[in-house]
C-alpha positions in Angstrom: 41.9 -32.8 -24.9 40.0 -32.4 -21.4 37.1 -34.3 -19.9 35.2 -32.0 -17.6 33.0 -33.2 -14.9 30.4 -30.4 -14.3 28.7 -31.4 -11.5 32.1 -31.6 -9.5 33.2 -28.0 -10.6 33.5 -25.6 -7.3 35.0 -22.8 -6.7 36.6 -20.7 -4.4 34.1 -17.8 -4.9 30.3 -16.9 -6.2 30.3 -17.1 -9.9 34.0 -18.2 -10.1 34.8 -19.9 -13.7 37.0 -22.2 -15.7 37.8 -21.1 -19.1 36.7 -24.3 -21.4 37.8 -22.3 -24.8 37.9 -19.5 -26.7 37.3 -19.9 -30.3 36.6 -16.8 -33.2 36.3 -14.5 -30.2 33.5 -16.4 -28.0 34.0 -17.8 -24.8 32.9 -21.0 -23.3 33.1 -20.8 -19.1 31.8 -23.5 -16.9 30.6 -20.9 -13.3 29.9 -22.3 -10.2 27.6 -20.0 -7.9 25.5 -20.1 -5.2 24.8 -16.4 -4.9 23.3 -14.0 -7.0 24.6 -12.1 -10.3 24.2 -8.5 -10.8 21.3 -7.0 -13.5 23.3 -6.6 -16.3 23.5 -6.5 -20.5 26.2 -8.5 -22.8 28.2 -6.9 -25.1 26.8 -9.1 -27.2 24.6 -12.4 -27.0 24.5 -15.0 -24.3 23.6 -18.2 -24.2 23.5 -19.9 -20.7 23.0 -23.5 -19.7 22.2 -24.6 -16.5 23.9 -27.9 -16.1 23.4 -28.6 -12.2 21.1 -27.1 -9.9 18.5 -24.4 -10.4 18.4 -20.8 -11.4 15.7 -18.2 -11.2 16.4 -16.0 -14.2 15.2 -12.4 -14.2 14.9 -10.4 -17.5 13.1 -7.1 -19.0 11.4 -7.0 -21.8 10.1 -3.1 -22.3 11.3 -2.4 -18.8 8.7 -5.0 -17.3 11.1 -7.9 -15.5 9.8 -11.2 -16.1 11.4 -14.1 -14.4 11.7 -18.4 -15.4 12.7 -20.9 -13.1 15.8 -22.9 -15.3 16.6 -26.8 -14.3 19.2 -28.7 -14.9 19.4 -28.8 -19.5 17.3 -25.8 -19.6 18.6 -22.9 -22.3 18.6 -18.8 -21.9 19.4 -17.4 -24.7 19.7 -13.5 -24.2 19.6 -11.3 -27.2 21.6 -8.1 -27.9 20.2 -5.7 -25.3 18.8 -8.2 -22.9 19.0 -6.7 -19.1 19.3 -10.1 -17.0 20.1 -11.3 -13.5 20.0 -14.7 -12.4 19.5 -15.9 -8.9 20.4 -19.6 -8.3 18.3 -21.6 -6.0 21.1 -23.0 -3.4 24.8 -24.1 -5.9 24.4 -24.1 -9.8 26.7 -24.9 -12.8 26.2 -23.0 -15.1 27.5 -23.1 -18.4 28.0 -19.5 -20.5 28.7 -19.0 -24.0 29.7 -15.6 -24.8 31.5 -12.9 -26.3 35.0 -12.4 -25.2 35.3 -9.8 -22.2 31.8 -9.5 -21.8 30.1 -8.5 -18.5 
């Protein structure tokens, strides 16, 4: 049993995480970041929760990038294949729901 406060998380680098759980082979990370990602695909589906802040997320659909501003209980979901970067506006917590070992 843990109680994690979100909006407290730090950490000591760009897109460091705490592992929240692992279940059936997904992940559930809580990131802190105030710098970019890098343009990348899953090894499998995403789902990505911004929980504090604001991120500018970046995706291509047909090789045209598209971008949406996310605020704080907005969703991305990113399908099998989905080439993504996001860019947060000043700190974000994120929350990221994934595949275990993925990018």
């Amino acid at each position: 049993m843990e109680i994690i406060r979100a909006k407290q998380f730090t950490a000591a680098k760009a897109w460091g995480a705490k592992d929240i759980a692992t279940m059936n082979g997904i992940t559930t990370r809580l990131h802190w970041t105030d710098q970019p990602y890098k343009w990348h695909i899953n090894d499998g589906e995403e789902v990505f929760v911004v929980l504090d802040g604001e991120v500018e997320m970046f995706y291509k659909v047909a090789d045209v990038t598209h971008s949406a501003l996310l605020q704080s209980g907005d969703i991305f979901y990113a399908s099998i294949g989905t080439e993504h970067v996001a860019h947060p506006i000043d700190e974000a917590r994120i929350l990221v729901i994934e595949t275990q070992g993925s990018v």
